[in-house]
N, C-alpha and C positions, 0 to 999 in steps of 0.2 A: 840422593837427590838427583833427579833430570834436570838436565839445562835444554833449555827451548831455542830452535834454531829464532834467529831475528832476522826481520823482512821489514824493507820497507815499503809500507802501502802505496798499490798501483803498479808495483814489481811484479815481475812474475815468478811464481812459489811452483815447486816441483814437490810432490808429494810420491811415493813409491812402495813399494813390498814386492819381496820374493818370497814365493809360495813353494813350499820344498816338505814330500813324503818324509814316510821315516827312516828311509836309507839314505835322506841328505841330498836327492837328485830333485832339481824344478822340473814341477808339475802343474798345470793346470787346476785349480778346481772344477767343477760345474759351472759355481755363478761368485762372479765377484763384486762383491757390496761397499763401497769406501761411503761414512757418514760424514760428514765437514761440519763442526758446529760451530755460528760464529760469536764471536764477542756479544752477543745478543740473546744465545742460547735459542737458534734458529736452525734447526737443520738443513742441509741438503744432503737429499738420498739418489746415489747415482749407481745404477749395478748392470750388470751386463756379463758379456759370457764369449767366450773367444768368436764365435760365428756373429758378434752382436755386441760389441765391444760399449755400445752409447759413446759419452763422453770420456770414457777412461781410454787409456791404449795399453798394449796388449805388444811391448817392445821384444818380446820372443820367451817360448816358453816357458808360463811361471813367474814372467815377468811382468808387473802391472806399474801405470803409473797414472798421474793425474796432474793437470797445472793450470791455478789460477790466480788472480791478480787479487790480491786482499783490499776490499776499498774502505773497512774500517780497522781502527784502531785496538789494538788488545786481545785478546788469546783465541787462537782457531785451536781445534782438537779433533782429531781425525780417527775414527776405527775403521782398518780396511777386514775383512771377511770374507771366507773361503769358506762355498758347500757344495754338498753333493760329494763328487770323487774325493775330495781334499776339504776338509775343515779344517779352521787357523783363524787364528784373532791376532790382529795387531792392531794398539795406538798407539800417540804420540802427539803432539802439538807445537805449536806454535807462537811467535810474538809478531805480530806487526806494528809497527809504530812509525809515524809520520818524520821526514829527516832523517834517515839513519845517514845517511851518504854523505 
């Protein structure tokens, strides 16, 4: 069983992946895709690519990340996505919930 990191809405959430060949060394992909789905079962699609990073950043190489502030309540779930030079899937998720603090 996965336990969900907990966030409280209007915080700001750090979302991440390291993209790593098959010798184990960070690597870039081509194009990096992170989906966000929110407690609404709403996408956002944000992708980009080291010369063209959009909204993700691009903390050195292989290194991706993402941060936003959840303004409803209840489960976000994330697939980030590496193509081109480097293919890789990773998800994971989240809780937000109002009062944590």
């Amino acid at each position: 069983m996965t336990v969900a990191n907990r966030y409280t809405t209007g915080n700001l959430v750090r979302t991440w992946i390291e993209f790593r060949n098959e010798a184990g060394d960070l690597q870039d992909p081509t194009t990096v895709t992170l989906t966000l789905r929110d407690p609404l079962d709403e996408d956002t699609i944000i992708s980009g690519t080291v010369a063209d990073p959009d909204q993700l950043t691009r903390t050195e190489e292989g290194k991706w990340e993402y941060r936003f502030e959840p303004d409803l309540e209840g489960d976000y779930r994330y697939r980030w996505e590496g193509a081109g030079q480097l293919v890789a899937v990773a998800e994971g998720m989240l809780v937000a919930e109002t009062g944590l603090n």
